[in-house]
CHARMM-style PDB file with segment names, atoms N, HN, CA, C and O in Angstrom:
ATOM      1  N   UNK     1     138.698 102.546 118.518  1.00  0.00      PROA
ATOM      2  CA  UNK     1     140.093 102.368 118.860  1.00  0.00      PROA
ATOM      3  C   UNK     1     140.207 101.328 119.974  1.00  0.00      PROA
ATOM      4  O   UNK     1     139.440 101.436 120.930  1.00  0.00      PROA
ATOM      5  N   UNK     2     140.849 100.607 119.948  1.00  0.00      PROA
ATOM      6  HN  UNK     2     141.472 100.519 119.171  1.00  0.00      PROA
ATOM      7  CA  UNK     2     141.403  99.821 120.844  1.00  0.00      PROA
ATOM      8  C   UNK     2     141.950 100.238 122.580  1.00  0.00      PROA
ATOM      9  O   UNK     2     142.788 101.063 122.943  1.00  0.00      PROA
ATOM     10  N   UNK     3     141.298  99.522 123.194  1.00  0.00      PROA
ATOM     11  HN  UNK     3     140.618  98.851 122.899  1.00  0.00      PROA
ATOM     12  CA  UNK     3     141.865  99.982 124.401  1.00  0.00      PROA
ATOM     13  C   UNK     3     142.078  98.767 125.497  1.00  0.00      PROA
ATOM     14  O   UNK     3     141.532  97.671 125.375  1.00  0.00      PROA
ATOM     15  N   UNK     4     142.942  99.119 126.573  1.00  0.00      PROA
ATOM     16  HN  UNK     4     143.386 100.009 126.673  1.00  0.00      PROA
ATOM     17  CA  UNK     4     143.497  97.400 127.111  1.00  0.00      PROA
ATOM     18  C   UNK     4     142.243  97.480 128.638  1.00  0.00      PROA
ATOM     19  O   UNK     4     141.974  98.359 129.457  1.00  0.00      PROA
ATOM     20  N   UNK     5     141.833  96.282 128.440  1.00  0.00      PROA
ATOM     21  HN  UNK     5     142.052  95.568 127.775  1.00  0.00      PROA
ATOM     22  CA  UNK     5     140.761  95.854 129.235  1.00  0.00      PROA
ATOM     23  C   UNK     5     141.002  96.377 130.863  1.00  0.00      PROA
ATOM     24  O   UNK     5     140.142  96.878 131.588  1.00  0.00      PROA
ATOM     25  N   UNK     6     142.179  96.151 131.142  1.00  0.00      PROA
ATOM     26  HN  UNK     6     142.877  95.743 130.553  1.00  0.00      PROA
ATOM     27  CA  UNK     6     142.468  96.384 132.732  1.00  0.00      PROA
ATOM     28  C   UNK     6     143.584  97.154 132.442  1.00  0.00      PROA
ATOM     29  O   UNK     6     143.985  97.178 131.278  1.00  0.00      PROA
ATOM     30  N   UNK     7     144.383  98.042 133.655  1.00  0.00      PROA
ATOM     31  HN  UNK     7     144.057  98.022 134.601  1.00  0.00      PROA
ATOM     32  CA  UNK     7     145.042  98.753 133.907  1.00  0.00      PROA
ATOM     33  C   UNK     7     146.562  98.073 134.044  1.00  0.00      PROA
ATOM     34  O   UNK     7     146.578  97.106 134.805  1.00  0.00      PROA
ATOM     35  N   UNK     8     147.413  98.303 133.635  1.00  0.00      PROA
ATOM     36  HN  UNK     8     147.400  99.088 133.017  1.00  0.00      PROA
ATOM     37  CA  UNK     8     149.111  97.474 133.753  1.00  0.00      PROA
ATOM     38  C   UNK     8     149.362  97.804 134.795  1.00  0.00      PROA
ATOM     39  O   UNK     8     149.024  98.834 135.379  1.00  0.00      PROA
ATOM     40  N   UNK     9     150.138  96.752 135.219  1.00  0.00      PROA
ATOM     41  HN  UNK     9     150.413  95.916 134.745  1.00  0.00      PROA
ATOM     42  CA  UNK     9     151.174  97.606 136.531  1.00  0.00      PROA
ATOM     43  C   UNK     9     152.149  98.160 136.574  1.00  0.00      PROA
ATOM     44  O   UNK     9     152.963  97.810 135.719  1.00  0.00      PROA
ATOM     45  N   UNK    10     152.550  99.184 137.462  1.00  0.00      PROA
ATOM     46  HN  UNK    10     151.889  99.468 138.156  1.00  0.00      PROA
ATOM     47  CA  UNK    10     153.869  99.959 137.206  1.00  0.00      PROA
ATOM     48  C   UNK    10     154.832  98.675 137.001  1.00  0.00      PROA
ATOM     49  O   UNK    10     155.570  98.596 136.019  1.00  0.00      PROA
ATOM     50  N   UNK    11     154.772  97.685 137.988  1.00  0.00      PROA
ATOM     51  HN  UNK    11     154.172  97.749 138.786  1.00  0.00      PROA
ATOM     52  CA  UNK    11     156.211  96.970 137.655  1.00  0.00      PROA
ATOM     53  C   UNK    11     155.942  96.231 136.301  1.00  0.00      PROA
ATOM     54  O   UNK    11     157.037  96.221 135.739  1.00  0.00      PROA
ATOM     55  N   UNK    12     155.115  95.669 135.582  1.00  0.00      PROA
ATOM     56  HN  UNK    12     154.226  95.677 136.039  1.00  0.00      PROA
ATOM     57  CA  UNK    12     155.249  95.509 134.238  1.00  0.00      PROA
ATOM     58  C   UNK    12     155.877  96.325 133.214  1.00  0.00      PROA
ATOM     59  O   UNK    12     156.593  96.016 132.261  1.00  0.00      PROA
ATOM     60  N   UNK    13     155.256  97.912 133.812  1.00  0.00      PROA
ATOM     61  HN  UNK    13     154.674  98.163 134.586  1.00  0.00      PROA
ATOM     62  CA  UNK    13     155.418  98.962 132.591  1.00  0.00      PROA
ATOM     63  C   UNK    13     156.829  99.132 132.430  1.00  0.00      PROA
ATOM     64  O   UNK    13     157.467  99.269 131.386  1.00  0.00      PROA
ATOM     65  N   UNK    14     157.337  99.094 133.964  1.00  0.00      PROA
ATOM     66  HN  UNK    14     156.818  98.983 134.812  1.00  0.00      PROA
ATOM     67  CA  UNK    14     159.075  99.430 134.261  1.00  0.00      PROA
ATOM     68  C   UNK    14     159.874  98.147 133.802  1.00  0.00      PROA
ATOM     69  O   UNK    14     161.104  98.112 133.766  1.00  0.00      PROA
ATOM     70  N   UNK    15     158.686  96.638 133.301  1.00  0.00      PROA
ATOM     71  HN  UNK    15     157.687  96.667 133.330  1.00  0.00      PROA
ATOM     72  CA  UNK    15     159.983  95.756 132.489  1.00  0.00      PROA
ATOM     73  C   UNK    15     159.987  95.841 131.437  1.00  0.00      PROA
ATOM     74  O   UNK    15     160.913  95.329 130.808  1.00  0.00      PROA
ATOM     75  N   UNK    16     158.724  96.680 130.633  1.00  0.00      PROA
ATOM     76  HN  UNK    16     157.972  97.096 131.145  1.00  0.00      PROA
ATOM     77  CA  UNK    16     158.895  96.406 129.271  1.00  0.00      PROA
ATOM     78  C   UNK    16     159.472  97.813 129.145  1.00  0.00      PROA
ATOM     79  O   UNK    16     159.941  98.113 128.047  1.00  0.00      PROA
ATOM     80  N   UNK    17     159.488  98.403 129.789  1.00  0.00      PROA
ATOM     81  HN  UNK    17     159.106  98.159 130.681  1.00  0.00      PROA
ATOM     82  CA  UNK    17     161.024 100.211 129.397  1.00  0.00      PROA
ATOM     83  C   UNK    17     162.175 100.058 129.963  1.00  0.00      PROA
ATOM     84  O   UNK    17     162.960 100.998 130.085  1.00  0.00      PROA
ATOM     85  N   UNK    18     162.459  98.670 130.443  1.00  0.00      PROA
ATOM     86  HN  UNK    18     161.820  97.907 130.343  1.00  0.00      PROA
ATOM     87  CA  UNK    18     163.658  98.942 131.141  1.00  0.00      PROA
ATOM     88  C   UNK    18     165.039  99.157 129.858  1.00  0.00      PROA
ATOM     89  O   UNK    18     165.958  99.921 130.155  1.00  0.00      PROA
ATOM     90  N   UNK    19     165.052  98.716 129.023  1.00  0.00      PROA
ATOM     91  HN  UNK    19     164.306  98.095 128.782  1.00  0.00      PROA
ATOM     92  CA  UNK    19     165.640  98.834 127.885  1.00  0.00      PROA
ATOM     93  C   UNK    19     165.405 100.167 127.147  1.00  0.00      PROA
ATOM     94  O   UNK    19     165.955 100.439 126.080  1.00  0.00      PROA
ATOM     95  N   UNK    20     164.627 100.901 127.736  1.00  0.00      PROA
ATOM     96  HN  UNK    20     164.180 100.679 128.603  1.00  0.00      PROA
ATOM     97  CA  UNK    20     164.369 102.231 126.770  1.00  0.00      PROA
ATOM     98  C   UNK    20     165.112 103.596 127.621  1.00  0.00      PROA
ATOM     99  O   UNK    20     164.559 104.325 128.444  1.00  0.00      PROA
ATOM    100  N   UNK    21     166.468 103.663 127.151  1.00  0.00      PROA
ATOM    101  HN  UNK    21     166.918 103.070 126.482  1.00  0.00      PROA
ATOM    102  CA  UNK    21     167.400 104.528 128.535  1.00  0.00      PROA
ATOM    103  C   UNK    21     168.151 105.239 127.779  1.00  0.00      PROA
ATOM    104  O   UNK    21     168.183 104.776 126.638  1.00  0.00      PROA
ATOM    105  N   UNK    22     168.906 106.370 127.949  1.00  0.00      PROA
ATOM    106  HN  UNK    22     168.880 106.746 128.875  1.00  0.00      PROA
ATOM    107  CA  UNK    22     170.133 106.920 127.280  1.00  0.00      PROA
ATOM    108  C   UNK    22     171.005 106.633 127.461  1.00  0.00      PROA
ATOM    109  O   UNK    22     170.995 106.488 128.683  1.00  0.00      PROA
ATOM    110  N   UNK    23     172.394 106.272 126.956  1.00  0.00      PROA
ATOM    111  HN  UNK    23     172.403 106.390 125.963  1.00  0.00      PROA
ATOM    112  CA  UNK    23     173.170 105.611 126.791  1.00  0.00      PROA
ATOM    113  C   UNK    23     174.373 107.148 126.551  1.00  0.00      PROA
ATOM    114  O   UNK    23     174.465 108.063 125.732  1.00  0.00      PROA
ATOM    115  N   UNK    24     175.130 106.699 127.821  1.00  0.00      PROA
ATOM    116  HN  UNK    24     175.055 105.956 128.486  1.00  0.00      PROA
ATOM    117  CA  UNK    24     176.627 107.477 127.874  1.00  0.00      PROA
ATOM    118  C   UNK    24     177.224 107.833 126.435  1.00  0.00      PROA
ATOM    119  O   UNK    24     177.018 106.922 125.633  1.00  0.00      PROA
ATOM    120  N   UNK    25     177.763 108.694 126.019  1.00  0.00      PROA
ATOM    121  HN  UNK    25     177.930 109.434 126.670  1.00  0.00      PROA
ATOM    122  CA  UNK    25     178.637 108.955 124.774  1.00  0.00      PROA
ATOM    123  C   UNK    25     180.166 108.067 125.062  1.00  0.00      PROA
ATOM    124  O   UNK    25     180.870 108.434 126.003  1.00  0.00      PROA
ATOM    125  N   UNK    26     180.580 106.949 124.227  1.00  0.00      PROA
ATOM    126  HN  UNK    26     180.008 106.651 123.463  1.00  0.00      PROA
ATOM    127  CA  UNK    26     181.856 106.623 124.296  1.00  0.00      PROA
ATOM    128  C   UNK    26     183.243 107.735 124.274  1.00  0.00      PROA
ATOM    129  O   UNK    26     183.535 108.765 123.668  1.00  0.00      PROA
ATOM    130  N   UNK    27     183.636 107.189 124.918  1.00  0.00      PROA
ATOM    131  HN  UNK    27     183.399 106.352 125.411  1.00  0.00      PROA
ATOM    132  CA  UNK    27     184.899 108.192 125.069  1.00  0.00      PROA
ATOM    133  C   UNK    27     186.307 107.676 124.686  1.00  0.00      PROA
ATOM    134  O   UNK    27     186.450 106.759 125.495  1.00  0.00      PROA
ATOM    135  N   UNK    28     187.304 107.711 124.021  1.00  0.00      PROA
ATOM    136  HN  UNK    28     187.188 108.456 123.363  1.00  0.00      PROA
ATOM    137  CA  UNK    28     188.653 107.811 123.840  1.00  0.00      PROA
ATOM    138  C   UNK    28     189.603 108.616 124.527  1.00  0.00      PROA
ATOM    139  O   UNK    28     189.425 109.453 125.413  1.00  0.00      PROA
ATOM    140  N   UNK    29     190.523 108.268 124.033  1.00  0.00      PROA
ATOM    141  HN  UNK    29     190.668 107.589 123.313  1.00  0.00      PROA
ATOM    142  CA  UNK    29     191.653 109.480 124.735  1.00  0.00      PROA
ATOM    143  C   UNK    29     192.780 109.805 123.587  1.00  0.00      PROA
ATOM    144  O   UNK    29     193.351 108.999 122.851  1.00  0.00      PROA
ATOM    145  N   UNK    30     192.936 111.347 123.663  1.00  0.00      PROA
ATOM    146  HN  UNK    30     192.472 112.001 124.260  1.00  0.00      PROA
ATOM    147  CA  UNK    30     193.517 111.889 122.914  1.00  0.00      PROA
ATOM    148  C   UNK    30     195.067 110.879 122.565  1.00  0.00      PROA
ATOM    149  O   UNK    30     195.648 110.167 123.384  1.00  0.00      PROA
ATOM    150  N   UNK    31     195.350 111.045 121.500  1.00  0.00      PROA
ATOM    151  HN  UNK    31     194.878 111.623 120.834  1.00  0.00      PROA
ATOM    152  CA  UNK    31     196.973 110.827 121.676  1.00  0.00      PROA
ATOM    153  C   UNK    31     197.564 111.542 121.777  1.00  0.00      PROA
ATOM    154  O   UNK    31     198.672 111.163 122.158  1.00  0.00      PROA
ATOM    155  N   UNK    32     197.462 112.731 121.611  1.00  0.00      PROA
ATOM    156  HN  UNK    32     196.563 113.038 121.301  1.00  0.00      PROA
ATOM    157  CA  UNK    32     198.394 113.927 121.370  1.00  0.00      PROA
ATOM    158  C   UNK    32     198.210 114.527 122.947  1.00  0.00      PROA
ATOM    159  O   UNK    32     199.336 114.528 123.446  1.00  0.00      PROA
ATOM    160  N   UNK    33     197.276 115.005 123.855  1.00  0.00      PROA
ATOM    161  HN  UNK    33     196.362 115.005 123.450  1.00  0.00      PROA
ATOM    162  CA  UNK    33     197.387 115.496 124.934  1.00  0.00      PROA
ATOM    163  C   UNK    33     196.749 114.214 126.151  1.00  0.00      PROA
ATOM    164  O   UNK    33     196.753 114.387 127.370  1.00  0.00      PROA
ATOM    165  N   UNK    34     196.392 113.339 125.656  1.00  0.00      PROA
ATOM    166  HN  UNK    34     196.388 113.199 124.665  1.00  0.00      PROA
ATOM    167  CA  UNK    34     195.834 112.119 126.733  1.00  0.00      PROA
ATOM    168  C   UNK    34     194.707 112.324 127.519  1.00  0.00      PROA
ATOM    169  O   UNK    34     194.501 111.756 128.591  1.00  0.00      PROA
ATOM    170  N   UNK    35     193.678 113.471 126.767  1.00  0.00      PROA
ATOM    171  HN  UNK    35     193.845 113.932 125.896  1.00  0.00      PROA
ATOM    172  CA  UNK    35     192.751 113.978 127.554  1.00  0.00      PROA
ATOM    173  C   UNK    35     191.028 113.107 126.782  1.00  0.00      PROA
ATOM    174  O   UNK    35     190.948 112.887 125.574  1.00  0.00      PROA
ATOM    175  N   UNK    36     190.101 112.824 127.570  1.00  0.00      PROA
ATOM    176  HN  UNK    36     190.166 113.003 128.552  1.00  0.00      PROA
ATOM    177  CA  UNK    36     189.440 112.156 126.720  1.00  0.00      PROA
ATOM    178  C   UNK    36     188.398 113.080 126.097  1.00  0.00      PROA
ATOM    179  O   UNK    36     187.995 114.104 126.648  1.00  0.00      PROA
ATOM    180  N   UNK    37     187.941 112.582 124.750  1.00  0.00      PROA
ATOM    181  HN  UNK    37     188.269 111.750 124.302  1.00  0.00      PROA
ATOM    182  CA  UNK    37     187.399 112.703 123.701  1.00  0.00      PROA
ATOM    183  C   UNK    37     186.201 112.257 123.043  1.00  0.00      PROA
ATOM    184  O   UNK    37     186.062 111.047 123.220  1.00  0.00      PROA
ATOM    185  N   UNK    38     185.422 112.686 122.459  1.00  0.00      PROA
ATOM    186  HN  UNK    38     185.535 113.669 122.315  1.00  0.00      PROA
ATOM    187  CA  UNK    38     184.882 111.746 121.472  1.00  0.00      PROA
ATOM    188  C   UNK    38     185.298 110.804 120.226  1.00  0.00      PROA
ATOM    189  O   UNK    38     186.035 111.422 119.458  1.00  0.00      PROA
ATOM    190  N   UNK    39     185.170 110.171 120.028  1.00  0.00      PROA
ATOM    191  HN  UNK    39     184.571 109.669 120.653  1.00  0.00      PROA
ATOM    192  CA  UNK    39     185.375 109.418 119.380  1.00  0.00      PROA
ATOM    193  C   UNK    39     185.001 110.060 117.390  1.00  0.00      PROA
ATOM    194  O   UNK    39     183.905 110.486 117.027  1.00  0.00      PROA
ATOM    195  N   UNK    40     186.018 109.952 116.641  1.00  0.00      PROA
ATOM    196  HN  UNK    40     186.908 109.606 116.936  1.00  0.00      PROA
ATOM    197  CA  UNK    40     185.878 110.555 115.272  1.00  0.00      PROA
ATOM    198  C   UNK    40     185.447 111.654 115.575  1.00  0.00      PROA
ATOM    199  O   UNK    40     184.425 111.937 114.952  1.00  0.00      PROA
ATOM    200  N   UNK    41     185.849 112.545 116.401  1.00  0.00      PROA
ATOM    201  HN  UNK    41     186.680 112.315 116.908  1.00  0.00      PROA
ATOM    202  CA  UNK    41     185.544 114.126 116.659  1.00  0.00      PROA
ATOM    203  C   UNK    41     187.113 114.780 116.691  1.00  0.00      PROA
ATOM    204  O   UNK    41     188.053 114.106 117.111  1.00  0.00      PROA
ATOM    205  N   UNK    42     187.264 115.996 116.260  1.00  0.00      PROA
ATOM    206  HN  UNK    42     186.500 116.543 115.918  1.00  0.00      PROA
ATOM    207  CA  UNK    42     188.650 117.032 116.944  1.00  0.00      PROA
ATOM    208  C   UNK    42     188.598 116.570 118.233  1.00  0.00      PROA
ATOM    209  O   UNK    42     187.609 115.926 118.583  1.00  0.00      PROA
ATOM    210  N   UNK    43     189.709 116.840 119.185  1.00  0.00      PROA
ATOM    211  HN  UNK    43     190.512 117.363 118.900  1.00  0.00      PROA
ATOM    212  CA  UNK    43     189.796 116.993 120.550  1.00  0.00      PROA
ATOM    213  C   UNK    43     189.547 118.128 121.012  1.00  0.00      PROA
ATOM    214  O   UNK    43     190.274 118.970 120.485  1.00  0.00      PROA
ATOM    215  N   UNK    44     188.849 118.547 121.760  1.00  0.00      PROA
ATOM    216  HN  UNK    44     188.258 117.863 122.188  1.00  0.00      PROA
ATOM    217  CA  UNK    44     188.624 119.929 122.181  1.00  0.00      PROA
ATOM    218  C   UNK    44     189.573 120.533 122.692  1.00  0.00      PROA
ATOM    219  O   UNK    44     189.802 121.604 122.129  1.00  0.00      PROA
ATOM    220  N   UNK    45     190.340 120.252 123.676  1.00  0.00      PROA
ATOM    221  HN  UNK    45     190.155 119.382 124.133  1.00  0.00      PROA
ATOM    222  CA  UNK    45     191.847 121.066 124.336  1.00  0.00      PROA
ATOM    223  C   UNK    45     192.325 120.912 123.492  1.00  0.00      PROA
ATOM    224  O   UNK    45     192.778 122.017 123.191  1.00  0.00      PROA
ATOM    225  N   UNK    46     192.721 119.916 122.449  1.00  0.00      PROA
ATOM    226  HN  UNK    46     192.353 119.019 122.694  1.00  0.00      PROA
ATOM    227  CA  UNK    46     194.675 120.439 121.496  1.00  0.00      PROA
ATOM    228  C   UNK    46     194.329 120.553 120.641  1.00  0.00      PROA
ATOM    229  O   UNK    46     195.232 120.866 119.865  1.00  0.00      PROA
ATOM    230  N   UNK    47     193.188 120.471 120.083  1.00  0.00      PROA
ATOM    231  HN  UNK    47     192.455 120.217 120.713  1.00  0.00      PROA
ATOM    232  CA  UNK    47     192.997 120.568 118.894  1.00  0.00      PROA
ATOM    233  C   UNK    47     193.228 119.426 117.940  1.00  0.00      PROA
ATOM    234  O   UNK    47     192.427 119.578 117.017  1.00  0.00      PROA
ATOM    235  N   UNK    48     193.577 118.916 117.848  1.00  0.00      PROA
ATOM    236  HN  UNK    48     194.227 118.792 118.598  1.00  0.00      PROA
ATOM    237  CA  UNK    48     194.044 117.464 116.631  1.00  0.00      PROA
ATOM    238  C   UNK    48     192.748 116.338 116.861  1.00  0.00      PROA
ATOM    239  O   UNK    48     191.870 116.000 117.655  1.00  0.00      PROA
ATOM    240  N   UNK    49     193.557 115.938 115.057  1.00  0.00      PROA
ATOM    241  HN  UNK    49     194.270 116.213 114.412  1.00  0.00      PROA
ATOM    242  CA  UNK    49     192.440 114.891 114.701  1.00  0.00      PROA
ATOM    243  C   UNK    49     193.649 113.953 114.125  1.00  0.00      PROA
ATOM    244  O   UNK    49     194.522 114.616 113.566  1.00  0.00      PROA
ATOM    245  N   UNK    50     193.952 112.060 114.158  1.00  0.00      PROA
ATOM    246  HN  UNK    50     193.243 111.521 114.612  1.00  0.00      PROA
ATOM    247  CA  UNK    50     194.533 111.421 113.533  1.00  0.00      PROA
ATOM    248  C   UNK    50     195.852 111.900 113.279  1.00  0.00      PROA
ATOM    249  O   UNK    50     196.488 111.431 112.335  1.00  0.00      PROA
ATOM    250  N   UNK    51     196.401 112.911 114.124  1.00  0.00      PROA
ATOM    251  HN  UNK    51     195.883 113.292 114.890  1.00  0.00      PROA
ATOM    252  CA  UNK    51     197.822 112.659 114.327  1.00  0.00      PROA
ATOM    253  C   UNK    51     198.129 114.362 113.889  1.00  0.00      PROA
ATOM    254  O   UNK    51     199.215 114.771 114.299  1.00  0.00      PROA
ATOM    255  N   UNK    52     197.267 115.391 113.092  1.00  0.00      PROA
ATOM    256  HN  UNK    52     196.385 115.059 112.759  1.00  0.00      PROA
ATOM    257  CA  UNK    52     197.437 116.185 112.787  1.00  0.00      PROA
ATOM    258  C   UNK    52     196.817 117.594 113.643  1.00  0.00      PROA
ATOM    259  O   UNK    52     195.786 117.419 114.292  1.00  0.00      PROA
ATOM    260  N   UNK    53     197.361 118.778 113.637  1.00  0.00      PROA
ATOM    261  HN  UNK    53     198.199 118.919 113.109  1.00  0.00      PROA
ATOM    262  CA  UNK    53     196.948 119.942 114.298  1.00  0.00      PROA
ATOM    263  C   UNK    53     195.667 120.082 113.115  1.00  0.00      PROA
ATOM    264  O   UNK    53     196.062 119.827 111.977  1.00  0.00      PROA
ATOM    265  N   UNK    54     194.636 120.340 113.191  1.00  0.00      PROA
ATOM    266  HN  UNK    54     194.315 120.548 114.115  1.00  0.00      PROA
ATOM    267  CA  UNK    54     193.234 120.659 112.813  1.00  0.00      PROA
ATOM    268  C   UNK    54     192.910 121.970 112.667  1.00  0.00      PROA
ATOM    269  O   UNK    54     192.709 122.556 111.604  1.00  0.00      PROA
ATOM    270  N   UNK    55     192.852 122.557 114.131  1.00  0.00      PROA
ATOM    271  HN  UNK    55     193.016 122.081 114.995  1.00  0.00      PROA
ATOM    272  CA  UNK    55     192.030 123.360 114.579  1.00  0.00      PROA
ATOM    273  C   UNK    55     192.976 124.646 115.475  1.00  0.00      PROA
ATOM    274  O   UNK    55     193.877 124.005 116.015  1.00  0.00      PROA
ATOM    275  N   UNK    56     193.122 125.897 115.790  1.00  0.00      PROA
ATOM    276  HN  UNK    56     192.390 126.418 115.352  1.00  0.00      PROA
ATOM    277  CA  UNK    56     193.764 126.319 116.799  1.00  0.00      PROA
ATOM    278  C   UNK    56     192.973 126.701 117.828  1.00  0.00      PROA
ATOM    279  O   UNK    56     192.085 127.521 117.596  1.00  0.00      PROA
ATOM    280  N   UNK    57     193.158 126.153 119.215  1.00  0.00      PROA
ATOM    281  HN  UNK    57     193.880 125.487 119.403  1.00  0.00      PROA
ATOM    282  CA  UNK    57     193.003 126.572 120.166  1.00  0.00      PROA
ATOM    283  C   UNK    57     192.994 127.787 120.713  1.00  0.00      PROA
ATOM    284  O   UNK    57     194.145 128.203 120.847  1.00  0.00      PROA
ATOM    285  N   UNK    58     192.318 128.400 121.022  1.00  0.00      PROA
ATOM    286  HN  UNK    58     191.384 128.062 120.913  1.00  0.00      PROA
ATOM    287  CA  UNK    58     192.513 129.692 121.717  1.00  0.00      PROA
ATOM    288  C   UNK    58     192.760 129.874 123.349  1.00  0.00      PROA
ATOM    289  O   UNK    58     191.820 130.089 124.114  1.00  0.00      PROA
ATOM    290  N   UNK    59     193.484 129.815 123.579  1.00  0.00      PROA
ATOM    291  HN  UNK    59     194.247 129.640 122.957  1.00  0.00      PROA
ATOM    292  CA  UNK    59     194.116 129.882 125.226  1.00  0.00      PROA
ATOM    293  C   UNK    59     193.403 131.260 125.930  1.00  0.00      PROA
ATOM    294  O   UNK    59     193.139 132.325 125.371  1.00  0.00      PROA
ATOM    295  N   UNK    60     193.182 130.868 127.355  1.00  0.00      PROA
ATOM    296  HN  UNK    60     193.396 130.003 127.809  1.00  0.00      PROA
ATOM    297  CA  UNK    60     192.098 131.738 127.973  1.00  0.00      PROA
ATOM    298  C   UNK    60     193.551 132.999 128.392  1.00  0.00      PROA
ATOM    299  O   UNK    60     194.747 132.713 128.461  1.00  0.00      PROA
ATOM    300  N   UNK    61     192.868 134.463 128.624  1.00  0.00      PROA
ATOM    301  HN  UNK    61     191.897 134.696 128.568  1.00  0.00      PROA
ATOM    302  CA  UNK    61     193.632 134.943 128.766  1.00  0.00      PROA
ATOM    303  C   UNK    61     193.982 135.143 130.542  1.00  0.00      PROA
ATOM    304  O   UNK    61     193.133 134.985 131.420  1.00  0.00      PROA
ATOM    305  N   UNK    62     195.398 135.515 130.775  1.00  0.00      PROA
ATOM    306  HN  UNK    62     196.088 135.644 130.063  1.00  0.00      PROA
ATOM    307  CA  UNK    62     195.465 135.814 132.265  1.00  0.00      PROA
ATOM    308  C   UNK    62     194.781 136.683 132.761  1.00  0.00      PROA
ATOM    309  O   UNK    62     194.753 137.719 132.096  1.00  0.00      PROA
ATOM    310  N   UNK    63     193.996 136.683 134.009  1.00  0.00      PROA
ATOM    311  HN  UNK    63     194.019 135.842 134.549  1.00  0.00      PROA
ATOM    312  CA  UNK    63     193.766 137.353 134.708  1.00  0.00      PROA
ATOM    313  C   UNK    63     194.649 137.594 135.772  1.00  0.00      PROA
ATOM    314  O   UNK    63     195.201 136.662 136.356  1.00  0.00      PROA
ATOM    315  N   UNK    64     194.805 138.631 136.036  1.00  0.00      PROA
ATOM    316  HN  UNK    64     194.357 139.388 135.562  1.00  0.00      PROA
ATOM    317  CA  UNK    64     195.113 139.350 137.174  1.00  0.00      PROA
ATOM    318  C   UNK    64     196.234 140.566 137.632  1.00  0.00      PROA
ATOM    319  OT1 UNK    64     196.235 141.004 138.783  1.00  0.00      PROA
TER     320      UNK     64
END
């Protein structure tokens, strides 16, 4: 098997991964409540997708 003659340096190793990172989820914003979203997902608070109710929400109950 192949193996590399001398040892890399960290700052080499850190330029050739600098491109290897996780990347934020894009976000939108609802139209219906203006809250942000994923993108081609339901909205989680109102429920809607493309202009329509989807899903029902279940509202937390009162305490106290």
């Amino acid at each position: 098997m192949a193996l590399p003659k001398s040892k890399y340096a960290k700052a080499r190793r850190g330029k050739r991964r600098s491109h290897i990172k996780l990347a934020l989820p894009t976000l939108d914003i609802c139209p219906q409540c203006h809250n942000p979203k994923l993108a081609h997902h339901v909205c989680p608070t109102c429920g809607s997708y493309s202009d329509m109710q989807v899903i029902e929400i279940k509202k937390p109950k009162a305490t106290g």
